[in-house]
Backbone as CSV, one residue per row, in Angstrom:
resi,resn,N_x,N_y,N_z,CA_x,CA_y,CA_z,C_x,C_y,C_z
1,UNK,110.198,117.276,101.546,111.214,116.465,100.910,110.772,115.002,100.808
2,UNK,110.182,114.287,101.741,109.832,113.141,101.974,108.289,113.261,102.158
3,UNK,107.702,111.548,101.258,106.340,111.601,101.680,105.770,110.872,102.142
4,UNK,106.870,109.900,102.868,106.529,108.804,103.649,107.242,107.769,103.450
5,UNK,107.249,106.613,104.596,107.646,105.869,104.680,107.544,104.165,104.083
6,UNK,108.122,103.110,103.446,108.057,102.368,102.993,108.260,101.134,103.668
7,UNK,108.002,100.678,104.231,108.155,99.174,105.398,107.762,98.061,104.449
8,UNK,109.110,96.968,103.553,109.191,96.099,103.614,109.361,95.064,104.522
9,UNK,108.606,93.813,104.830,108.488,92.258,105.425,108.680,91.542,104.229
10,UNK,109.407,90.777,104.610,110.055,89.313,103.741,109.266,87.850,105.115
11,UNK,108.679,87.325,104.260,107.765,86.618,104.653,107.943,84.696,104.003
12,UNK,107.655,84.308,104.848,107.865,82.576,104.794,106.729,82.575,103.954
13,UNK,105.198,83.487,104.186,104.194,83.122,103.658,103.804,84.102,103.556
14,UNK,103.420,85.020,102.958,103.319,86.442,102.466,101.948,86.760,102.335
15,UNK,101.325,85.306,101.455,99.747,85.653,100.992,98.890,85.644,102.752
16,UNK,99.448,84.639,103.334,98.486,84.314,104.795,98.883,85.813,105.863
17,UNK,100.202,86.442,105.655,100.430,87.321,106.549,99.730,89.111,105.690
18,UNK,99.503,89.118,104.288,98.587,89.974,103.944,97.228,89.813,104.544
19,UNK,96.910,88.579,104.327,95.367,87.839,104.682,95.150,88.700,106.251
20,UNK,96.357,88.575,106.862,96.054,88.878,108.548,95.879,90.381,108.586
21,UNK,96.610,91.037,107.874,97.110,92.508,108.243,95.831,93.032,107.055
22,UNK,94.963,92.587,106.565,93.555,93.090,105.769,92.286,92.363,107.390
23,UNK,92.374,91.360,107.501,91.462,90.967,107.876,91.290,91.349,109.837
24,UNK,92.807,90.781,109.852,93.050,91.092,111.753,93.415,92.550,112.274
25,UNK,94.232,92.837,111.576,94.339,94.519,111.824,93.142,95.034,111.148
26,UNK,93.032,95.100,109.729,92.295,95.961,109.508,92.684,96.862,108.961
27,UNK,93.913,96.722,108.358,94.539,98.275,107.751,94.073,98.422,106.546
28,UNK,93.863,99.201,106.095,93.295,99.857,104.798,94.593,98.985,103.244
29,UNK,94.039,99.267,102.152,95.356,98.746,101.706,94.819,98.996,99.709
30,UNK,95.519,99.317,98.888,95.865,99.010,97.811,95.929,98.003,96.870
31,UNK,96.242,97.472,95.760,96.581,96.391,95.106,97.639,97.355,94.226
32,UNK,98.938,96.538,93.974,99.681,97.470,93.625,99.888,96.250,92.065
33,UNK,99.293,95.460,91.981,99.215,94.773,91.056,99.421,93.303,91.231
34,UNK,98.715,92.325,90.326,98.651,91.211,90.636,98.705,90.353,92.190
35,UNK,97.969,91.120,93.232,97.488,90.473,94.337,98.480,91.379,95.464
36,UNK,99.389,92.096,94.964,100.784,92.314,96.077,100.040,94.158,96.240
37,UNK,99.619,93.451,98.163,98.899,94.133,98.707,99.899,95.311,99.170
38,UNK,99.702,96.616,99.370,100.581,97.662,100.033,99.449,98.644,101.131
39,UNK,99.685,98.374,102.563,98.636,98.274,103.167,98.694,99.957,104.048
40,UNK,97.890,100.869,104.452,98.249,102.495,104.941,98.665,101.748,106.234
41,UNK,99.533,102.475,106.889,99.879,102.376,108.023,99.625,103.768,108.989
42,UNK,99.721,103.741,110.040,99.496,105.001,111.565,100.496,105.602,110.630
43,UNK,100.498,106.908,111.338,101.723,107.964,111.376,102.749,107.357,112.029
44,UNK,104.326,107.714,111.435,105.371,106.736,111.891,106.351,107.917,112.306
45,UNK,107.185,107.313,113.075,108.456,108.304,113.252,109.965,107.364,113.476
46,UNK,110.887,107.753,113.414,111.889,107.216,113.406,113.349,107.535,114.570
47,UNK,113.862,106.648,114.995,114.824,106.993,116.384,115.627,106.228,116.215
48,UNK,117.310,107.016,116.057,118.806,106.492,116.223,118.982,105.775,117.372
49,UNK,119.081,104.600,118.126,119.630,104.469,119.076,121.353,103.808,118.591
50,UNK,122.236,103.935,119.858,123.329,103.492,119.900,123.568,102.103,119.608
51,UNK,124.427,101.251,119.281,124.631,99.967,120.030,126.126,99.520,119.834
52,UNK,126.486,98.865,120.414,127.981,97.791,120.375,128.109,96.882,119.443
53,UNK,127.217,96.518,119.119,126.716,94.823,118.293,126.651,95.504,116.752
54,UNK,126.223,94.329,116.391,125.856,94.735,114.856,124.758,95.397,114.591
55,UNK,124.572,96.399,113.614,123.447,97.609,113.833,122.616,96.902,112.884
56,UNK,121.687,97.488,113.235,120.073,96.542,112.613,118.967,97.864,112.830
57,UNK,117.740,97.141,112.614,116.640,97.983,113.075,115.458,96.885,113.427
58,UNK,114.359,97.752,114.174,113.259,97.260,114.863,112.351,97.707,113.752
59,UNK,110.810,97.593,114.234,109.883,98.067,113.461,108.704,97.828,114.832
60,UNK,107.923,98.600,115.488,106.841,98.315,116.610,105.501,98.831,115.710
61,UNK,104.752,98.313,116.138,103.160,99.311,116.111,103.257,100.099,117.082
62,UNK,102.621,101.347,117.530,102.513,101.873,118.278,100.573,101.830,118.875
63,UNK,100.528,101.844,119.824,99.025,101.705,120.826,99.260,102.815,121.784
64,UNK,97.981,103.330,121.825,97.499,104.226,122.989,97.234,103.321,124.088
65,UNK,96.558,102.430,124.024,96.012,101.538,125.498,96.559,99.965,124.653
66,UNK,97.409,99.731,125.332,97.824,98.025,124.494,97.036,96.973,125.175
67,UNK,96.539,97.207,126.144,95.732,96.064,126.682,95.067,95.853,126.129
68,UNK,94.320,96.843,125.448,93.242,97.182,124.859,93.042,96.691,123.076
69,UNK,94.086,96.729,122.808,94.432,96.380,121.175,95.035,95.039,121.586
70,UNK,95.474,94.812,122.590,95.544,93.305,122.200,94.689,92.445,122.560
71,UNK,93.792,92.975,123.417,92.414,92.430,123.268,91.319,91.633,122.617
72,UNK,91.576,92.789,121.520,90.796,93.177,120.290,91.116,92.508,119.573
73,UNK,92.256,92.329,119.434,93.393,91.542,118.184,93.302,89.856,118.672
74,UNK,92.725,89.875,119.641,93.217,88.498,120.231,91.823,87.664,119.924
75,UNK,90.824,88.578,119.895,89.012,88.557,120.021,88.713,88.054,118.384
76,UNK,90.198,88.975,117.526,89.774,88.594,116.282,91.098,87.510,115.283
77,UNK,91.511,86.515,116.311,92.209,85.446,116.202,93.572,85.427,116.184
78,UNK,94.250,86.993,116.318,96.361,87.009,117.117,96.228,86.164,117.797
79,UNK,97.557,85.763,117.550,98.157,85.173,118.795,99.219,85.470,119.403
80,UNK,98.833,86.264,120.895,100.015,86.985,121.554,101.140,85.857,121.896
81,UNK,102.124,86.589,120.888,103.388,85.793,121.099,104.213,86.152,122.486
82,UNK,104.383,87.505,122.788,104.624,87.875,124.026,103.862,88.860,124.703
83,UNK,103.617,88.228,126.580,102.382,89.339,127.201,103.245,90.434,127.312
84,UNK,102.309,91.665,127.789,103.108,92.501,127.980,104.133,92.820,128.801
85,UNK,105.091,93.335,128.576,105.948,93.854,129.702,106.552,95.074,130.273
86,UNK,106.956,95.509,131.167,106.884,97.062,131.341,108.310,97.429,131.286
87,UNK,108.841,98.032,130.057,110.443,98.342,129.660,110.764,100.074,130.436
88,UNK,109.695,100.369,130.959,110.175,102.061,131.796,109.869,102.864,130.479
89,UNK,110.318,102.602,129.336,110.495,103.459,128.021,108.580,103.650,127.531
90,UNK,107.935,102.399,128.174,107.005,101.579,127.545,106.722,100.381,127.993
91,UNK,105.847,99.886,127.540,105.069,98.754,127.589,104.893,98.058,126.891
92,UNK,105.688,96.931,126.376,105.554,95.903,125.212,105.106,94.475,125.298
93,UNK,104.720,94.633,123.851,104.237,92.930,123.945,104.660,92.571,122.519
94,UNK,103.514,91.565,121.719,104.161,91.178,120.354,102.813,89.980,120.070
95,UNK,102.155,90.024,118.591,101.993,89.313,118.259,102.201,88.462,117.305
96,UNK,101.864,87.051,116.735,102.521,86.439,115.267,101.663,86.166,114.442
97,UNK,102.439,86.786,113.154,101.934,86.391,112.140,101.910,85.184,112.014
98,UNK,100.864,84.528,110.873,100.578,83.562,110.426,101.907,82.847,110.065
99,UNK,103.178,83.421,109.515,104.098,83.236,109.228,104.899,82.492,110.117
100,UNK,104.822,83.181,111.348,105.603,82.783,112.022,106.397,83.779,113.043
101,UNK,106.322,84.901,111.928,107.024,86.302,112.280,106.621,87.085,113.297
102,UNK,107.259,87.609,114.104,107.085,88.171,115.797,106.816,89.793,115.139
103,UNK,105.775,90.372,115.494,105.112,91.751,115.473,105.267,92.306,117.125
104,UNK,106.164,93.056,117.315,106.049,93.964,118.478,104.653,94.663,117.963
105,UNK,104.733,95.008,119.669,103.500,96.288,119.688,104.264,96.971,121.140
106,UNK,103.950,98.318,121.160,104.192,99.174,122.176,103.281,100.439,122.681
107,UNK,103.319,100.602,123.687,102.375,101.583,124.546,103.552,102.820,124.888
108,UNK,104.034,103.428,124.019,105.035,104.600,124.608,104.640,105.021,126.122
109,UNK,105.621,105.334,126.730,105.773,106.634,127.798,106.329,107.620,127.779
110,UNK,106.854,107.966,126.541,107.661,109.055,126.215,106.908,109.976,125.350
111,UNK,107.840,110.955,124.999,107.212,111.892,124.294,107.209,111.427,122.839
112,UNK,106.127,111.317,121.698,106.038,110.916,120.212,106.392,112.243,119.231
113,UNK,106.817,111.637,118.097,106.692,112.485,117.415,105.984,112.514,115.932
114,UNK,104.971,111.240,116.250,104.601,110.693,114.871,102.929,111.729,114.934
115,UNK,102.714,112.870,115.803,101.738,113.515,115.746,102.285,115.524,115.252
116,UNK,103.409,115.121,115.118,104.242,116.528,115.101,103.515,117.266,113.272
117,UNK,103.267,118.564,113.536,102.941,119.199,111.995,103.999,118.853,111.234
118,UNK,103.852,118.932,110.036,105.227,118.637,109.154,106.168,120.620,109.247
């Protein structure tokens, strides 16, 4: 039914935070015309949680070893906006875009489902 997922960012600076996510990540990517990059992302999965407040959503990277990717990321000029921390669920941290904009990253401890057959 579905063939994937679409993750819009609204960006202060759009061209410098493509610049990062080609050059610092490294993600593979498209031209979908006149410069407006659309970049592959990991396998993704998606989770309802509850809340009281006004409902919203998150967006994380997911990492096998986050020490390890933020390392890497840090070796090739991130800047960890937050070190990691240990949520029981996981292990988070976050780096920023050029923008300005806060990028979680997470080390699950739970079970995934972004490796499941279709």
């Amino acid at each position: 039914m579905f063939s994937g997922v679409h993750v819009t960012f609204y960006s202060r600076d759009a061209e410098a935070d493509r610049v990062f996510l080609q050059d610092v990540f490294g993600f593979e990517h498209v031209d979908a015309g006149g410069g407006w990059l659309v970049f592959k992302l990991p396998p993704a999965e998606i989770a309802m949680h509850p809340t009281e407040g006004e409902p919203g959503h998150e967006m994380y990277l997911m990492c096998d070893d986050l020490t390890r990717t933020l390392t890497a990321l840090e070796d090739r000029g991130a800047e960890i906006s937050r070190a990691i921390s240990d949520r029981g669920w996981g292990l988070l941290a976050a780096v920023r875009l050029p923008s300005g904009t806060e990028l979680p990253l997470y080390e699950p401890r739970h079970p995934t489902a972004h490796g499941l057959s279709p």
